[in-house]
N, C-alpha and C positions, 0 to 999 in steps of 0.2 A: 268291643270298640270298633275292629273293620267292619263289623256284621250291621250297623244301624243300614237300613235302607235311606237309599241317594231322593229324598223328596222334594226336595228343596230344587228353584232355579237358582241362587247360589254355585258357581262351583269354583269349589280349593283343593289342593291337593293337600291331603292329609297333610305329609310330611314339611308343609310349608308355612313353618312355624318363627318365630322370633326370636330362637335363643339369643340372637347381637341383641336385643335392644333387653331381656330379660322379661318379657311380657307376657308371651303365645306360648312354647318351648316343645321337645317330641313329645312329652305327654302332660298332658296335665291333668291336675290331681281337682275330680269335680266335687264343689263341697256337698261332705253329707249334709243330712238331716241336723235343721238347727245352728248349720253354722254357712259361712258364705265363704270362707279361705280357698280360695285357688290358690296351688303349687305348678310351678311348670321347667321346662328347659327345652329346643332344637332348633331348626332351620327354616331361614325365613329369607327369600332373595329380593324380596319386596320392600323391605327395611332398610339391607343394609346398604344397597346405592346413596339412599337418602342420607343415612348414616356417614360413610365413609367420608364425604366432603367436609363433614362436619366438626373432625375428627383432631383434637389438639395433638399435639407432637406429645405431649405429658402421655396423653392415650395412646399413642401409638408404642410408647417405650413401654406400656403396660403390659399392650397385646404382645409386643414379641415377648416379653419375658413371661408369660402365660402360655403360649408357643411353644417356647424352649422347654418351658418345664413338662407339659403334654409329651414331644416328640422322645425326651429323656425320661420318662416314664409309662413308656408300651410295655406291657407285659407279653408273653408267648400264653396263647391261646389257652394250650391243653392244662396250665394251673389257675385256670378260673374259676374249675369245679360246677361252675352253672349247668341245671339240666333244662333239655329243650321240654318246652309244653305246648306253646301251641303259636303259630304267626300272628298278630294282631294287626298289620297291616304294612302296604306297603310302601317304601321308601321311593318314591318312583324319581325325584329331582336327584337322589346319589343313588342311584340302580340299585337299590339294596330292598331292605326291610326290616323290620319289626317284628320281633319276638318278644312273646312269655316265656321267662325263665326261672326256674327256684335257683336258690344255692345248694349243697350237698345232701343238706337233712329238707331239705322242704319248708322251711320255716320261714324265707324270704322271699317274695317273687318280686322281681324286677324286669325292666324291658331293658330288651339288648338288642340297639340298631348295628346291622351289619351292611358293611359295603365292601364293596370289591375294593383289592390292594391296586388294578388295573387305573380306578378312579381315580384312589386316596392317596394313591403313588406312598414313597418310602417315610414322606411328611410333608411338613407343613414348604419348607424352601422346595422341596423338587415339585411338591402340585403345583404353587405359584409359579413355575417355571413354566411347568409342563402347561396349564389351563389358568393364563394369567387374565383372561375377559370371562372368564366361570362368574355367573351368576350367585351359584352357592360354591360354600368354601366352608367344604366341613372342617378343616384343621383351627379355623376362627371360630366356629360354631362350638367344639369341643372347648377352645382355651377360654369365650367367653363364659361358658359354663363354672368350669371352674374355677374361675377368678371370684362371679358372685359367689361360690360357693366359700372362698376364704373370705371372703366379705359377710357370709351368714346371711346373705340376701335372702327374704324367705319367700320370693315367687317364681324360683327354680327348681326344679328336681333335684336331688345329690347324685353328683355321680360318684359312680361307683369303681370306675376304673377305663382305661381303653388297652383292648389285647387285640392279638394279631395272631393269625396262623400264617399257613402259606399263599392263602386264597383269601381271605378274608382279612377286613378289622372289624370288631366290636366294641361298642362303647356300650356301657351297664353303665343305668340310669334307675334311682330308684321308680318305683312304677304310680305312675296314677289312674288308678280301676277307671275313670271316666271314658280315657284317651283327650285325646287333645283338642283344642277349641274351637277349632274349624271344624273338626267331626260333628263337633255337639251342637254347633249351630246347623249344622244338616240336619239335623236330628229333630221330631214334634219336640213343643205343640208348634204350630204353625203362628208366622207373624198377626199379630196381633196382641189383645191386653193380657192374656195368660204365658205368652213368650215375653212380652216388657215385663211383666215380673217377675218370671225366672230368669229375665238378664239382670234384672237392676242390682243385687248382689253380687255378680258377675264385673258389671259396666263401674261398678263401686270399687272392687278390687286391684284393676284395670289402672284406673285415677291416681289409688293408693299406690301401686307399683311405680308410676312413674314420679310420684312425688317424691318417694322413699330415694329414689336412685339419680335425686338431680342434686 
């Protein structure tokens, strides 16, 4: 996923994704063969300006109560069990990054973004305190997640948890082998009629997500 070469004049920052609106998300999941389903979930500070004004009080009692529950369910790091495998890229808008992870036996890998506690502060009220004109706002990113998640939204990742050590938080997201959307439009074939059709299952999914979630 980091490794595609930058060919494209295009540029995104990997990790500048959409989890607020459910769309773009850290990774998303590229369809195989025969099928066109995109899955996704993460951060997008391009969205949410637009978003926020937008925003009913009905919604706004959602997100904190999505908040709350995030903040009241940090786990401590060292009972994750997750083993490292390999970086997949970097998180450069929350100083962190992207990891490959299995679980214990090896039988699940998922990505687990990390960011500094420096950033992410103790949660979601002390960040807004601390970096209340922050562009991204991972504590919103995270509770949007899991809100579609008890909604069964299906063009989000599942998360799978957020844990914290001394130095770090992690959020476990289940993984999508592709990486996420912005990557893969950097990615060949190059614009033209063999890229319009490997969007157009893409640009279809895209449609479908926002129709599903209005």
């Amino acid at each position: 996923m980091g490794n595609a070469p930058r060919t494209t004049t295009a540029r995104h920052t990997p990790d500048c994704l959409a989890a607020a609106c459910g769309l773009c998300g850290v990774h998303r999941a590229a369809p195989s063969a025969g099928s066109s389903r995109w899955r996704g979930g993460a951060d997008c500070s391009r969205h949410k300006g637009r978003m926020s004004s937008r925003v009913a009080p009905a919604v706004d009692d959602v997100l904190q109560e999505a908040l709350d529950a995030v903040a009241d369910n940090v786990k401590p790091w060292h009972t994750a069990g997750f083993v490292f495998v390999k970086q997949l890229q970097d998180a450069v808008r929350n100083h962190g990054r992207v990891d490959l992870m299995t679980d214990g036996d090896g039988t699940n890998r998922v990505a687990v973004k990390r960011m500094p506690n420096k950033w992410v502060r103790g949660g979601p009220a002390e960040f807004q305190q601390m970096y209340p004109n922050a562009s991204e706002r991972p504590w919103v990113d995270i509770a949007l997640v899991m809100h579609l998640n008890t909604l069964s939204f299906p063009f989000v990742c599942e998360q799978r948890g957020v844990f914290r050590d001394e130095e770090n938080t992690y959020v476990v997201s289940s993984l999508a082998s592709e990486g996420d959307l912005f990557g893969w439009c950097e990615r060949e074939p190059f614009p033209g009629k063999a890229r319009e059709d490997k969007m157009r299952p893409l640009a279809a999914q895209a449609f479908s997500a926002v129709r599903g979630s209005g």
